[in-house]
mmCIF file of the N, C-alpha and C atoms, coordinates in Angstrom:
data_MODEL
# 
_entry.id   MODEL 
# 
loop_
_atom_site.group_PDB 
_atom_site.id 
_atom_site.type_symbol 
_atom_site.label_atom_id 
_atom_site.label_alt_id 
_atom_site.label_comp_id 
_atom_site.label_asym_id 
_atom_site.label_entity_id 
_atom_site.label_seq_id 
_atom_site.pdbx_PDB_ins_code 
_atom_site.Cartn_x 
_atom_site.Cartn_y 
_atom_site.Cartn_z 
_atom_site.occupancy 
_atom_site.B_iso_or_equiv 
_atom_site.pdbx_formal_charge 
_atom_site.auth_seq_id 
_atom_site.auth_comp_id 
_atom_site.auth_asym_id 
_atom_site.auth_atom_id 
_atom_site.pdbx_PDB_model_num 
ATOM 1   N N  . UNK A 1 1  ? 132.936 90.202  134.335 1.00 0.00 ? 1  UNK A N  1 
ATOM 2   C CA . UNK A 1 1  ? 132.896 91.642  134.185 1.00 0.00 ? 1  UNK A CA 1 
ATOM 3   C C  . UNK A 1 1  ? 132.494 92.273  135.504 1.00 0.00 ? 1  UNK A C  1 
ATOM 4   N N  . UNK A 1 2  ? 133.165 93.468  135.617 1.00 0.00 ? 2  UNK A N  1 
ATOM 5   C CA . UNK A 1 2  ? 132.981 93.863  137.517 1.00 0.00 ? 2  UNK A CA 1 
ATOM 6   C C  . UNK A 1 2  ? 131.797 95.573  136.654 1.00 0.00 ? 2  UNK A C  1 
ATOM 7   N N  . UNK A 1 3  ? 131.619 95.972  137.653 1.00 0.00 ? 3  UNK A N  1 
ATOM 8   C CA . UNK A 1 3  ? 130.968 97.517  137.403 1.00 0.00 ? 3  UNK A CA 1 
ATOM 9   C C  . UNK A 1 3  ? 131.491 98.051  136.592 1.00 0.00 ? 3  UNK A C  1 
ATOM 10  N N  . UNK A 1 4  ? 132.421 98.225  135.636 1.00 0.00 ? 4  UNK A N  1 
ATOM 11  C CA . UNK A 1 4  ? 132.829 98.997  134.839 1.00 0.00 ? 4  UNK A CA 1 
ATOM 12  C C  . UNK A 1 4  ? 132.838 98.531  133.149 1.00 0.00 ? 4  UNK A C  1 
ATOM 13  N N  . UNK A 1 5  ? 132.102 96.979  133.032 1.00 0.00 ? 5  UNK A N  1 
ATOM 14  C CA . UNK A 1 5  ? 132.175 96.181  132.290 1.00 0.00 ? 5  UNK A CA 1 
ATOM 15  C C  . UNK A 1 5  ? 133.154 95.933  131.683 1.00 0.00 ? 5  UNK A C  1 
ATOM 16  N N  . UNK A 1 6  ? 133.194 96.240  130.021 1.00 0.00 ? 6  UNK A N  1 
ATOM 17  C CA . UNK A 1 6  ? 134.623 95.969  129.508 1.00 0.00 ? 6  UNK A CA 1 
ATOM 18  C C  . UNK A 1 6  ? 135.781 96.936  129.511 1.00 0.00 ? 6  UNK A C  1 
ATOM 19  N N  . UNK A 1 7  ? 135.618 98.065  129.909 1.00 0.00 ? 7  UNK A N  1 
ATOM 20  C CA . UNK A 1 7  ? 136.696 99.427  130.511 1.00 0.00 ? 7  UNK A CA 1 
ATOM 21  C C  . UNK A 1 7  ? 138.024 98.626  130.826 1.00 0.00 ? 7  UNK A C  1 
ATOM 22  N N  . UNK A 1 8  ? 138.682 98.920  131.122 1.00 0.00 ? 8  UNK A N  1 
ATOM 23  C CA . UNK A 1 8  ? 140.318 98.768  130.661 1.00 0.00 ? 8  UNK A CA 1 
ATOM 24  C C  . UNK A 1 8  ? 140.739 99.637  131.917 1.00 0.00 ? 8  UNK A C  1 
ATOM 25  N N  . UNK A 1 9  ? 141.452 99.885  132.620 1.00 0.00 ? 9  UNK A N  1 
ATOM 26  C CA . UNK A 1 9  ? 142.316 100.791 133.055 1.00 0.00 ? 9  UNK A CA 1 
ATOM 27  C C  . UNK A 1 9  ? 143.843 100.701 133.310 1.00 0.00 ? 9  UNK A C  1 
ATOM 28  N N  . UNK A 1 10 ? 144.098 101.538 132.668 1.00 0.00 ? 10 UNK A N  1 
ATOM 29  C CA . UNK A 1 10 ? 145.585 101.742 132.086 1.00 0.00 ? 10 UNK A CA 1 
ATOM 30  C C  . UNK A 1 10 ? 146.288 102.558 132.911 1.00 0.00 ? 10 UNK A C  1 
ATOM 31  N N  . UNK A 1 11 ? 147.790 102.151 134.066 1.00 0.00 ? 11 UNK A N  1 
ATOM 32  C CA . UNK A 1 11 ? 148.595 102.999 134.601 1.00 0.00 ? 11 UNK A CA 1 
ATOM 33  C C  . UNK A 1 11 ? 149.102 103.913 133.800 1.00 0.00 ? 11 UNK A C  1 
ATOM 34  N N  . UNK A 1 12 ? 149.418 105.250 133.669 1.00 0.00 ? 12 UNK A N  1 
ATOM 35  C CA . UNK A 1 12 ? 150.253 106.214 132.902 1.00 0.00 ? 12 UNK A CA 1 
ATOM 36  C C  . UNK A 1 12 ? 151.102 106.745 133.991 1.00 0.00 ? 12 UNK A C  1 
ATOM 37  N N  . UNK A 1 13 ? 152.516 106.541 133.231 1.00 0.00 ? 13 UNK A N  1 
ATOM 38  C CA . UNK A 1 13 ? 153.850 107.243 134.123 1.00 0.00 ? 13 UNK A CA 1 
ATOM 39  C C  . UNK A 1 13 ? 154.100 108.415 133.402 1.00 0.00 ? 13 UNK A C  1 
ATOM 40  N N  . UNK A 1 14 ? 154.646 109.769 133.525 1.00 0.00 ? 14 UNK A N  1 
ATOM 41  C CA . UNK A 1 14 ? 154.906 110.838 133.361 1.00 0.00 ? 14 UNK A CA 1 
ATOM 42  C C  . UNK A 1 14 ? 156.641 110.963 133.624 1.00 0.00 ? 14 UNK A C  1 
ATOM 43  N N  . UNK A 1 15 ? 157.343 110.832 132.614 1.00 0.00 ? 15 UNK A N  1 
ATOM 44  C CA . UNK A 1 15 ? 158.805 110.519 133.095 1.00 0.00 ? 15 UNK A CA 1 
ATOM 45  C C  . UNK A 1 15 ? 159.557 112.280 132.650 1.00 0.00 ? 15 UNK A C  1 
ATOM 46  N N  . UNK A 1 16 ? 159.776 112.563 133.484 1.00 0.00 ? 16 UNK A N  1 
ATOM 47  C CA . UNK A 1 16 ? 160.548 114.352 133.263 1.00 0.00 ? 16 UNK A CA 1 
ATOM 48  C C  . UNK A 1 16 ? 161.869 114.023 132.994 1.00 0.00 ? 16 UNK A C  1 
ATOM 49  N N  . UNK A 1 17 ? 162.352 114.002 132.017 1.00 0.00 ? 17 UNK A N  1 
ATOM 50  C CA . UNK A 1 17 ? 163.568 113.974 130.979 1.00 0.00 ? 17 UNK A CA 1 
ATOM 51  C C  . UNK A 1 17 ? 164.682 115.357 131.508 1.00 0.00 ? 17 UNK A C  1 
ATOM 52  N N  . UNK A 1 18 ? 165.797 115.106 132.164 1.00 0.00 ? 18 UNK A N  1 
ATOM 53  C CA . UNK A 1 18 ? 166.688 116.424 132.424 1.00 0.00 ? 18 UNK A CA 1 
ATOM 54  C C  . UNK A 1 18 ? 167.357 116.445 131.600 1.00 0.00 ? 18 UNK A C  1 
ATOM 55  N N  . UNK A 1 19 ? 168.698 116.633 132.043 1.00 0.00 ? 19 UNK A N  1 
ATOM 56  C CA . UNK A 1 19 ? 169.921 116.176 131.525 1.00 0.00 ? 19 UNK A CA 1 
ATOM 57  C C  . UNK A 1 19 ? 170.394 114.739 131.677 1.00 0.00 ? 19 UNK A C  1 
ATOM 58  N N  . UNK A 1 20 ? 169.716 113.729 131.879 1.00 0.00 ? 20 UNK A N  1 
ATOM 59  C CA . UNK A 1 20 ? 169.790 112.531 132.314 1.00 0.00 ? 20 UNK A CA 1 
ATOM 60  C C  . UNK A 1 20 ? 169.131 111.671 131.015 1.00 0.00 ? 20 UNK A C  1 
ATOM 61  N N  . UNK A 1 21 ? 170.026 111.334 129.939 1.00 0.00 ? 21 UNK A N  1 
ATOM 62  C CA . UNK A 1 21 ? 169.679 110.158 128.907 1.00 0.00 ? 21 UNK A CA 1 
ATOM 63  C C  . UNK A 1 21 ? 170.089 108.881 129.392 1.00 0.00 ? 21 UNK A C  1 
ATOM 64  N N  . UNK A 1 22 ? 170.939 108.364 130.148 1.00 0.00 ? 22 UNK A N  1 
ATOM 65  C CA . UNK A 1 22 ? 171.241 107.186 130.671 1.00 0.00 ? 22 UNK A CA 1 
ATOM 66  C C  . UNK A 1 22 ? 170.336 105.830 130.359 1.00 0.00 ? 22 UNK A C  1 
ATOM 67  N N  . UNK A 1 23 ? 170.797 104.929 130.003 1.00 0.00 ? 23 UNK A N  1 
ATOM 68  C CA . UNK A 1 23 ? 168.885 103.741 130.000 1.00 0.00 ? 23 UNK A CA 1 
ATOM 69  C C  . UNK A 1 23 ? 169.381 102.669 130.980 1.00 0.00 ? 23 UNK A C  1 
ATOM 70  N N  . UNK A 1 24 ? 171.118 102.637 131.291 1.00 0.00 ? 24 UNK A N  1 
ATOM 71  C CA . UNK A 1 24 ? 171.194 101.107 131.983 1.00 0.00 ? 24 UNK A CA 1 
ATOM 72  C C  . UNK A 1 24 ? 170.546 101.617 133.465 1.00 0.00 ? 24 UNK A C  1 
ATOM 73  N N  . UNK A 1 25 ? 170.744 102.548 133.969 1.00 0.00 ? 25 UNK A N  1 
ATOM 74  C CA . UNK A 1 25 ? 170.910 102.983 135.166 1.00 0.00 ? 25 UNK A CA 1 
ATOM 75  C C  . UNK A 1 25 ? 170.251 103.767 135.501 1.00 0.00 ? 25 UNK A C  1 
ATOM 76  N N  . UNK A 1 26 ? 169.504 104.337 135.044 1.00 0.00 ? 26 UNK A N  1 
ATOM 77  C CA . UNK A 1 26 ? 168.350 105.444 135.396 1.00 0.00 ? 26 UNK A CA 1 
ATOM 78  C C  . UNK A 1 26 ? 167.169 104.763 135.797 1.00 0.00 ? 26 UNK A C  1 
ATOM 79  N N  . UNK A 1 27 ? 167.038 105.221 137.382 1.00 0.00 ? 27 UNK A N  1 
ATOM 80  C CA . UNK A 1 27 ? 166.093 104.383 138.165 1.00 0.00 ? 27 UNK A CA 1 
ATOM 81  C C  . UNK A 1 27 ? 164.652 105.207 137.951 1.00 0.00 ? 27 UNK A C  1 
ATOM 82  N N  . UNK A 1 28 ? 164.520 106.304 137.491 1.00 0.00 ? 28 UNK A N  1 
ATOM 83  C CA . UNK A 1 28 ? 163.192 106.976 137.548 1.00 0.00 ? 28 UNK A CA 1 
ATOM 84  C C  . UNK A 1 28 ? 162.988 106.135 135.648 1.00 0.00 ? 28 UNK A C  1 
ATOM 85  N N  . UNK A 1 29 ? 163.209 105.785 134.730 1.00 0.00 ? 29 UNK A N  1 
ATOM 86  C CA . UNK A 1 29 ? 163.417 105.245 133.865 1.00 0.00 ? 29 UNK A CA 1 
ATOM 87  C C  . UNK A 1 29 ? 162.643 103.998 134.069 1.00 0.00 ? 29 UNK A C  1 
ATOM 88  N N  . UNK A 1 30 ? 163.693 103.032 135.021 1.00 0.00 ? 30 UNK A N  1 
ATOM 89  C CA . UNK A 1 30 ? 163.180 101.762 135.230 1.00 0.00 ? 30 UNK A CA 1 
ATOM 90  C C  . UNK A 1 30 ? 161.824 101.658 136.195 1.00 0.00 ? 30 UNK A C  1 
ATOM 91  N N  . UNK A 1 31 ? 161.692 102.778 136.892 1.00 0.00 ? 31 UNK A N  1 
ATOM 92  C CA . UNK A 1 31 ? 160.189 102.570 137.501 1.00 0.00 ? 31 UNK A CA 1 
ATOM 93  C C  . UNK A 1 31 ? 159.677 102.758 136.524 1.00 0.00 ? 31 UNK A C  1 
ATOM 94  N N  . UNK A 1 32 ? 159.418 103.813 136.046 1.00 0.00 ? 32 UNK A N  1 
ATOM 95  C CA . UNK A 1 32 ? 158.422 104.269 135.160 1.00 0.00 ? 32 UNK A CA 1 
ATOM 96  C C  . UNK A 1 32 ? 158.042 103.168 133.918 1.00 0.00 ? 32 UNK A C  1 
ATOM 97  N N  . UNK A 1 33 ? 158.981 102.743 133.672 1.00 0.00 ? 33 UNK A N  1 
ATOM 98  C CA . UNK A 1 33 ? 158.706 101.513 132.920 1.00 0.00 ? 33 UNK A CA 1 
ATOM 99  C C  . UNK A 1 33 ? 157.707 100.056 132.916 1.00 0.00 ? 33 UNK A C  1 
ATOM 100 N N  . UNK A 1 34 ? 156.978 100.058 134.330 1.00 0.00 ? 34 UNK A N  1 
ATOM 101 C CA . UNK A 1 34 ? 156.463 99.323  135.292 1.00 0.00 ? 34 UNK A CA 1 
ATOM 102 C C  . UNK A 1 34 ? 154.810 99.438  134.898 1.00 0.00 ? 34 UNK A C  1 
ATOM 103 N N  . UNK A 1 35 ? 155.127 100.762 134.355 1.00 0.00 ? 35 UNK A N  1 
ATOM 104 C CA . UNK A 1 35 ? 153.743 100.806 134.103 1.00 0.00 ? 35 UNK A CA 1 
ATOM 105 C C  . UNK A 1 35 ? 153.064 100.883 132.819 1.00 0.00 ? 35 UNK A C  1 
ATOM 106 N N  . UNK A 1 36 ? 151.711 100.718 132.590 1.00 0.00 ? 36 UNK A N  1 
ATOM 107 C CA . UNK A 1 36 ? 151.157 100.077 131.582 1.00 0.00 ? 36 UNK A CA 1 
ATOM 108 C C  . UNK A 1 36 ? 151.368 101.223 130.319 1.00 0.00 ? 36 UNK A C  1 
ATOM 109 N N  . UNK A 1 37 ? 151.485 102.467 130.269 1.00 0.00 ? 37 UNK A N  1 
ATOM 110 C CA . UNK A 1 37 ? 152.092 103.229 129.241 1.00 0.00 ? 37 UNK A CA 1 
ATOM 111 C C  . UNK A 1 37 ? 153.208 104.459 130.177 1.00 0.00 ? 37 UNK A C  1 
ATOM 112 N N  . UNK A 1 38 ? 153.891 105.360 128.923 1.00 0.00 ? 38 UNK A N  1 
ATOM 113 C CA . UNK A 1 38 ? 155.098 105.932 129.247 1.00 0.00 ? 38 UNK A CA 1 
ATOM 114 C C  . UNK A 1 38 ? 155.141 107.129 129.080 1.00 0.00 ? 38 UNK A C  1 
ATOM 115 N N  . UNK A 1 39 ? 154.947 107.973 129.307 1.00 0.00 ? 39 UNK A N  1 
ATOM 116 C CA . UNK A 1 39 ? 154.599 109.195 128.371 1.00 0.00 ? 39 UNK A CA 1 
ATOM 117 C C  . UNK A 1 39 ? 156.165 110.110 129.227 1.00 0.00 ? 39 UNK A C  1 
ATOM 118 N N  . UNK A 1 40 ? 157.217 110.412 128.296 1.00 0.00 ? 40 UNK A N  1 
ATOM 119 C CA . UNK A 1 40 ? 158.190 110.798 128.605 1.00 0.00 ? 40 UNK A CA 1 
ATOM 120 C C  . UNK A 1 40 ? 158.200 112.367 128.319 1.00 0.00 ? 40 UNK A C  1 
ATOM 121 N N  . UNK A 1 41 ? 158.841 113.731 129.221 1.00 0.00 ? 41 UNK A N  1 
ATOM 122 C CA . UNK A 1 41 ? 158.598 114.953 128.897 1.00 0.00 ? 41 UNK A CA 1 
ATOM 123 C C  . UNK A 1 41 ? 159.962 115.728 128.583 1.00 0.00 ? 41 UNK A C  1 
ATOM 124 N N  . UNK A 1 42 ? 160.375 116.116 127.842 1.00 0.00 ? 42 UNK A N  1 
ATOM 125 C CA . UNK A 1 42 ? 161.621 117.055 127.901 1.00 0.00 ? 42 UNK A CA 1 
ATOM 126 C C  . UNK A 1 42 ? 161.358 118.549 127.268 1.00 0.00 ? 42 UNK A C  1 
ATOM 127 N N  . UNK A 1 43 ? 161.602 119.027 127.893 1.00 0.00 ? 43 UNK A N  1 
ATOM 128 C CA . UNK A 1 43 ? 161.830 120.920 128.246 1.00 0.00 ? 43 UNK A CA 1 
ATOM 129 C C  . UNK A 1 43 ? 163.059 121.307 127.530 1.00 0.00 ? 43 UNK A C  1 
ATOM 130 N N  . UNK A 1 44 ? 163.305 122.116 126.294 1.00 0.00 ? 44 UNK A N  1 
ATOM 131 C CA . UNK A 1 44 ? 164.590 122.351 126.375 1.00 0.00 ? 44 UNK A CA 1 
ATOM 132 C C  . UNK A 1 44 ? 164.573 123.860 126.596 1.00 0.00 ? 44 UNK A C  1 
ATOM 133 N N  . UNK A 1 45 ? 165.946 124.102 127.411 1.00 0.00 ? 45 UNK A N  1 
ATOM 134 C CA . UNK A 1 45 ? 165.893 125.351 127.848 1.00 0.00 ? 45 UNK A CA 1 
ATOM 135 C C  . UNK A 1 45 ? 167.170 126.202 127.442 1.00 0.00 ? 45 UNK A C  1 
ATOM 136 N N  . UNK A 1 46 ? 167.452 127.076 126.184 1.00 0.00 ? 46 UNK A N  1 
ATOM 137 C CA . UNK A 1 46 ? 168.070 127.486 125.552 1.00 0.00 ? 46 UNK A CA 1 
ATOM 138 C C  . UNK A 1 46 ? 169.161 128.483 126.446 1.00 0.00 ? 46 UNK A C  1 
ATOM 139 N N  . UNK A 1 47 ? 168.604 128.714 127.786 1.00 0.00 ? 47 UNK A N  1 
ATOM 140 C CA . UNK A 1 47 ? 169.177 129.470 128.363 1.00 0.00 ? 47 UNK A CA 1 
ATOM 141 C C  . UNK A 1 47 ? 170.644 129.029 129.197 1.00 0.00 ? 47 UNK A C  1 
ATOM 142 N N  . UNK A 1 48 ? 170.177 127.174 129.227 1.00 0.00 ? 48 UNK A N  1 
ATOM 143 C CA . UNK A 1 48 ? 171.243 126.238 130.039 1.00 0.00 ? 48 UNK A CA 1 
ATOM 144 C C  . UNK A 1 48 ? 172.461 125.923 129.255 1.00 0.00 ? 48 UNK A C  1 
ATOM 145 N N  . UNK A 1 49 ? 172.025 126.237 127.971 1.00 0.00 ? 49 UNK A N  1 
ATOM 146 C CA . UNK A 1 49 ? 172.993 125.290 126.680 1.00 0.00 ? 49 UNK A CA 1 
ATOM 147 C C  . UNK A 1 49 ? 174.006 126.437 126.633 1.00 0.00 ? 49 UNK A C  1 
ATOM 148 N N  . UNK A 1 50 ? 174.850 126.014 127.420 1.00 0.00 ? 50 UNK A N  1 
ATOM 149 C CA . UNK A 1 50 ? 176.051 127.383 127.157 1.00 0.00 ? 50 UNK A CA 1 
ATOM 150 C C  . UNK A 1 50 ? 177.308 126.575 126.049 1.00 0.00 ? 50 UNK A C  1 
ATOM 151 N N  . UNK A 1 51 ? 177.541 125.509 126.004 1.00 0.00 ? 51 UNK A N  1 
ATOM 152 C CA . UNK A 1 51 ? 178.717 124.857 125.662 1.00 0.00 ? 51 UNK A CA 1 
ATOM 153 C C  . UNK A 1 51 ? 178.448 125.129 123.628 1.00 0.00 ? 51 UNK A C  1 
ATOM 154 N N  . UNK A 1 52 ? 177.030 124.328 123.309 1.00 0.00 ? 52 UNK A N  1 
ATOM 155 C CA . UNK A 1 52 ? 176.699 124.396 122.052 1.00 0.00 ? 52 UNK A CA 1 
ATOM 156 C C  . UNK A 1 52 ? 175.750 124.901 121.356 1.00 0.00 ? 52 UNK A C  1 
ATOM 157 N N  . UNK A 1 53 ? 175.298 125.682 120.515 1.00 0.00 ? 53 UNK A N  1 
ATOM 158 C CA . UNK A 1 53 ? 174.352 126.612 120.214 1.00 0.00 ? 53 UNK A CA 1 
ATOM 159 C C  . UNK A 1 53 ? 173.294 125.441 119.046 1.00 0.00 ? 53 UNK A C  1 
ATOM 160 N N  . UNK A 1 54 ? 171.996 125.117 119.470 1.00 0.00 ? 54 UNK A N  1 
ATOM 161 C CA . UNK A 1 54 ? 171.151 124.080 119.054 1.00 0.00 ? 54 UNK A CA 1 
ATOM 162 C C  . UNK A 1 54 ? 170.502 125.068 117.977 1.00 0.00 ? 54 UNK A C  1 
ATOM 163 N N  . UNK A 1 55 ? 170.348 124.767 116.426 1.00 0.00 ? 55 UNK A N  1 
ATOM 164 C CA . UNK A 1 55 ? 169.715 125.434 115.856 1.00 0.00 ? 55 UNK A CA 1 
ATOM 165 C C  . UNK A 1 55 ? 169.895 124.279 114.618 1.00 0.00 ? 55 UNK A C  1 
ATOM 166 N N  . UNK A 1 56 ? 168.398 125.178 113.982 1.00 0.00 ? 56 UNK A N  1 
ATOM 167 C CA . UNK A 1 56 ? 168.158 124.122 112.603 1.00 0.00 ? 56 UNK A CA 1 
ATOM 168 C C  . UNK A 1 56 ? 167.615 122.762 113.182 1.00 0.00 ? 56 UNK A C  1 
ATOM 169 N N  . UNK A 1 57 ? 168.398 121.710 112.462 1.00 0.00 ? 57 UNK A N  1 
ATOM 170 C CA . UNK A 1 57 ? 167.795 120.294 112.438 1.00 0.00 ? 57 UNK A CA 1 
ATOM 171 C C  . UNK A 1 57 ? 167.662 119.928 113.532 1.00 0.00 ? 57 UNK A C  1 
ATOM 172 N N  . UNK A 1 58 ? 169.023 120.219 114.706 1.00 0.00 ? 58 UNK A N  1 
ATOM 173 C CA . UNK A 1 58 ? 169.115 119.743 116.146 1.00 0.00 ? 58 UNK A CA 1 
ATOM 174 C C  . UNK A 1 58 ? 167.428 120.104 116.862 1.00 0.00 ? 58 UNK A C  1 
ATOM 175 N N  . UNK A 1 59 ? 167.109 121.439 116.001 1.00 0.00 ? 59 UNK A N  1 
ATOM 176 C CA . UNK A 1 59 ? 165.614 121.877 117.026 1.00 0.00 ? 59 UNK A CA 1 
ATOM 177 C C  . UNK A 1 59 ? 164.360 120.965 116.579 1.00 0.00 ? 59 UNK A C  1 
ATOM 178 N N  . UNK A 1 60 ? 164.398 120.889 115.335 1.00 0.00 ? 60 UNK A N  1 
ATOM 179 C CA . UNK A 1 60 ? 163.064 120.058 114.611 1.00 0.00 ? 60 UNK A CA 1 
ATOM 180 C C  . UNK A 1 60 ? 163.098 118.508 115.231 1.00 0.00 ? 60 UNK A C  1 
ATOM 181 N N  . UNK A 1 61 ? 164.595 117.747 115.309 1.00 0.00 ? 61 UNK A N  1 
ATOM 182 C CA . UNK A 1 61 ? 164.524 116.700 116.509 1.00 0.00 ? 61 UNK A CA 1 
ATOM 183 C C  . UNK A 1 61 ? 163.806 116.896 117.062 1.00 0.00 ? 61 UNK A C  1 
ATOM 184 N N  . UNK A 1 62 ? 164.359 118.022 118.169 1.00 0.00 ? 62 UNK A N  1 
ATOM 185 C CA . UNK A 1 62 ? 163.821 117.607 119.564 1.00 0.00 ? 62 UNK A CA 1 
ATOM 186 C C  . UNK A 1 62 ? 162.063 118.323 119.838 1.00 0.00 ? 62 UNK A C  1 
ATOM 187 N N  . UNK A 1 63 ? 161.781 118.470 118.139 1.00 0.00 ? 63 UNK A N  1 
ATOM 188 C CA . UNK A 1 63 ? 160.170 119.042 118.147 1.00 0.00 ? 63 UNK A CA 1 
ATOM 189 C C  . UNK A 1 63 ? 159.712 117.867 118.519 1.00 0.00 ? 63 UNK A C  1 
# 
């Protein structure tokens, strides 16, 4: 046991989610993965979505 006795310390990655779902190939993905937890963030921004209008179930998903 060093100075901190039985304490633990745990890396946390912060992964910012764009428009980028990809898993083979997404290198901010595969770093982030490296570390000891994952904590992934996505923003949706109603103002970008011009093609399909997200409402109802699509929103409670992405609650």
């Amino acid at each position: 046991m060093g100075w901190f006795g039985d304490i633990v310390v745990k890396k946390t990655a912060i992964l910012w989610l764009r428009n980028d779902f990809r898993l083979k190939d997404n290198k901010a993905l595969i770093e982030a993965s490296k570390y000891d937890q994952l904590i992934p963030i996505f923003i949706w921004d109603e103002n970008l979505c011009t093609e399909w209008k997200v409402d109802g179930a699509s929103k409670w998903w992405l609650h």
